[in-house]
KEMAR-664792 format. One record per residue: y, x, z of N, C-alpha, C, O, CB in turn. Coordinates in steps of 0.1 Angstrom, whole numbers, plus 5000, padded with zeros to 4 digits. Each point is the difference from the previous one (the first is absolute). Glycine has a CB too. Example, Ala and Ser with C-alpha at 12.3 -4.5 7.8 and 13.67 -1.06 7.14 Angstrom:
BEGIN
494351325078501249915000501250095000500050105007498849715005 502350154981501150095000501149925008501150055001498350074977 
This chain:
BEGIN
497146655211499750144997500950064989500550115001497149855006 502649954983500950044988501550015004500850084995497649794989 501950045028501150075003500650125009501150065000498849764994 499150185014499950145007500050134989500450115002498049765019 501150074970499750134991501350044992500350124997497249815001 503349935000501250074994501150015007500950044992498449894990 501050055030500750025013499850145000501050074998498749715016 498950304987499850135006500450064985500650115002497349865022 502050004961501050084991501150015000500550114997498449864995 501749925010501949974999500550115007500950064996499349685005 498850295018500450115006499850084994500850054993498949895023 499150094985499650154991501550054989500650105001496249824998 503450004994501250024988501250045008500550115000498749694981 501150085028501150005009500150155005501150054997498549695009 499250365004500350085003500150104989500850095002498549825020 500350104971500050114982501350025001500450085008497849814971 502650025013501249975004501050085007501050054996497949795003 500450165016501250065009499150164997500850105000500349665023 498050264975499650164998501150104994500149984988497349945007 503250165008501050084993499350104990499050075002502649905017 499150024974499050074984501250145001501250005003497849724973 499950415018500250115002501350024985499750024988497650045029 504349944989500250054985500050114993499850024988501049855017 499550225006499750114995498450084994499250055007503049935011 497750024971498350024993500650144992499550044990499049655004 502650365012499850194988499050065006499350084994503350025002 497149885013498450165002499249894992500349935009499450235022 499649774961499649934996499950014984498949954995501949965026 500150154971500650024987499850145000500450095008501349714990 497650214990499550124991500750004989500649914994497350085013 502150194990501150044989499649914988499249915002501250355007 499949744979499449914991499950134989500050115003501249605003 498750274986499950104984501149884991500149885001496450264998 504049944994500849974992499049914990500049874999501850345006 497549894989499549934984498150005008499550095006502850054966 497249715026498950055005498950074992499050055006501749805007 499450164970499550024988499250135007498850024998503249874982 499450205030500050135005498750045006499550115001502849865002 497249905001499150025011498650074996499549974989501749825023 498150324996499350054996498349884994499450024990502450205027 498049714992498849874999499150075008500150115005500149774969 498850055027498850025005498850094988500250014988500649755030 498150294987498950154996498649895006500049965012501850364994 497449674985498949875008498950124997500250074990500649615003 498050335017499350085001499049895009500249885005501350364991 497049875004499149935005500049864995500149925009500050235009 499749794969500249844998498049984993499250044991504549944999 496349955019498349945003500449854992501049935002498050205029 499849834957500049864998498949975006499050075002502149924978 499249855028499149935007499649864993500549994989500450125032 498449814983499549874996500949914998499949904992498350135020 503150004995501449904998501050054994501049944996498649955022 500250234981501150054992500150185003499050074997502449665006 499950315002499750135003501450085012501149955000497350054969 501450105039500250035010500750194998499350094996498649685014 503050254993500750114998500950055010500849925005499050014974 500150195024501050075009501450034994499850094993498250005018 503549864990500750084998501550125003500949965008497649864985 501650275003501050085009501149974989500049994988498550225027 502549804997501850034987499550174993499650105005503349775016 497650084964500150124998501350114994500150064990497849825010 502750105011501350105002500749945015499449965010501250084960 500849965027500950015013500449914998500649984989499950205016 499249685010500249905001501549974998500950045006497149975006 502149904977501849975001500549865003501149974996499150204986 498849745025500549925014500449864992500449915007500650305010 498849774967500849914991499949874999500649934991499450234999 498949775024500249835004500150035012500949955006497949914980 500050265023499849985011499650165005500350094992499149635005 500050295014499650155003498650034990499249924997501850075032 498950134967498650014994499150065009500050115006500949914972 498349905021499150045009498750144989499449964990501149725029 499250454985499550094994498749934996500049964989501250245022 497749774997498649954997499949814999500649915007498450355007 500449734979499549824996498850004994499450084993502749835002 497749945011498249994995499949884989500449885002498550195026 500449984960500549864992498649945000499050064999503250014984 497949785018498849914997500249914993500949925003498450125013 500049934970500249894991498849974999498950055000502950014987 498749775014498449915001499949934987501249974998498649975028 499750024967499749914986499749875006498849995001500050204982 501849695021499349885008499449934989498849994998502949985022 499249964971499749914993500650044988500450124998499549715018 500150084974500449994982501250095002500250104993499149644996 501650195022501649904995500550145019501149975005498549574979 499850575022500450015015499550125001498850025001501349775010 501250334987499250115003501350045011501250004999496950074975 500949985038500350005014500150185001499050074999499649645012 503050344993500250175006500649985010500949925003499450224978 498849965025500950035014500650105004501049934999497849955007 501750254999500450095000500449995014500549905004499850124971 499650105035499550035010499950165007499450015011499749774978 
């Protein structure tokens, strides 16, 4: 069974391999911002504390200037308090 199993990976890799990878990725690439200091940040509203921590809506607040990645206008923030030493955000 153990070798069936790594026979059917070697393929699997084997055909990866021959898959031709897209080079062309410009529609892909977003303008960047020069300085990101620039960037307007996020405006947190509606922020509810819960039993683990606490939960906030946020919008950009100005004109997205793209300075890792696209900005997306709305996000949902959630921070959980787990333990001593683990505090868990998600953003969404």
């Amino acid at each position: 069974m153990l070798l069936k199993t790594l026979v059917a990976l070697a393929a699997c890799a084997r055909s990866a391999l021959a898959i031709p990878y897209p080079h062309d990725t410009t529609s892909l690439v977003h303008a960047r911002a020069a300085n990101s200091t620039a960037c307007p940040g996020y405006t947190a509203t509606n922020i509810a504390v819960t039993d683990a921590g606490l939960t906030a809506d946020l919008t950009l607040a100005g004109a997205a200037c793209n300075a890792y990645s696209e900005d997306l206008k709305d996000l949902k923030l959630v921070v959980e308090h787990q333990t001593g030493m683990c505090l868990l955000l998600y953003t969404f």
